[in-house]
N, C-alpha and C positions, 0 to 999 in steps of 0.2 A: 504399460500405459502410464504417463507421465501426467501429473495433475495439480494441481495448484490448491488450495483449501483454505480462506479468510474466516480469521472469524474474532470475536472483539467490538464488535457495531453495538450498535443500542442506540437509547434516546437519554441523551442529558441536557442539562440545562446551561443556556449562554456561560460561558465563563468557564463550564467541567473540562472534565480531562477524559479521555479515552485512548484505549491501545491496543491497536490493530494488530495482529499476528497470522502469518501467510505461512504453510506450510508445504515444500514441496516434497512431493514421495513417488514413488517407481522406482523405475531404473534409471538410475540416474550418474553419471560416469564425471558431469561436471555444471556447476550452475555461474553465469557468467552476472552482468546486471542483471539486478531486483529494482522493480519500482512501483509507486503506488497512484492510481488514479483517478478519477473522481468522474462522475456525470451524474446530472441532473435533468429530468424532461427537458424533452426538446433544445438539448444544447449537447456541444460535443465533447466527447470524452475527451480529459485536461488532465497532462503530467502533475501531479504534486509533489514528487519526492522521488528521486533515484540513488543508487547507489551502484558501486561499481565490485568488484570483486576485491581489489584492491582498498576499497574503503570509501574513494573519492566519491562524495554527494552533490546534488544541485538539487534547490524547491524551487517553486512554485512564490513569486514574488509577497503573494499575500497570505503563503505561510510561514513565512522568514521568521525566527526568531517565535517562533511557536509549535513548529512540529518539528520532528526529531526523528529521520530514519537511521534504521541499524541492522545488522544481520549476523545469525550465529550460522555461518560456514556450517560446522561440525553437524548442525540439524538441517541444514538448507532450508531454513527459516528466515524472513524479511521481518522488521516489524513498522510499527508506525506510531510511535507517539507522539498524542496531538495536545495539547493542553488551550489554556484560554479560548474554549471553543466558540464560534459568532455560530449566528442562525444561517448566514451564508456558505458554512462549509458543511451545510445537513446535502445528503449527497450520499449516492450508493457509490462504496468505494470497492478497486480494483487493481489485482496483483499482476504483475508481469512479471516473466524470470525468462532470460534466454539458457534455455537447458540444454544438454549435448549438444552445444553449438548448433541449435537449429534457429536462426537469425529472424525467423519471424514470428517467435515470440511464446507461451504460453500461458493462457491468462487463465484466475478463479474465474465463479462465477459472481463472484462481489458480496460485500453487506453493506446491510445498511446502517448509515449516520444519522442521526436524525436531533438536532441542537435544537431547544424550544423550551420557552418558559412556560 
């Protein structure tokens, strides 16, 4: 059984920093994109940050230049550095990884963010 694991969330204050780490384990023969994503009540779950196996990344416009995704292959590990955090990105965050080429996806079950003075 193939599984996804986040963890890294907390509560910090406008301006901290935090760092997400997503761990995947099973059996696992190849992991292709990792990405990270965000939702908050009653609104829908939103890409923040992907990455590709190759390396190649895209975010999420309003976290350009403040979160920082990356991945260690060798652990099939994603992670998510976020620095300058606003109260707008407090949000239960979540991993996708396409594993054994199964194309529709496997996701954590998320943690939580939570930015607040």
């Amino acid at each position: 059984q193939v599984q996804l694991v986040e963890s890294g969330g907390g509560l910090v204050h406008p301006g901290g920093s935090l760092r997400l780490s997503c761990a995947a384990s099973g059996s696992i023969w190849r992991v292709d994109d990792m990405a990270w994503y965000r939702q908050t009540p009653g609104k829908q779950r939103e890409l923040v940050a992907a990455i590709t196996l190759g390396g190649s990344t895209n975010y999420l416009d309003s976290v350009k230049g403040r979160f920082t995704i990356s991945r260690d292959n060798a652990k099939n590990t994603v992670y998510l550095q976020m620095n300058s955090l606003k109260p707008e990105d407090t949000a239960v965050y979540y991993c996708k990884a396409i594993i054994n080429a199964r194309h529709t996806g496997t996701w954590g079950r998320g943690t939580q963010v939570t930015v607040s003075s």
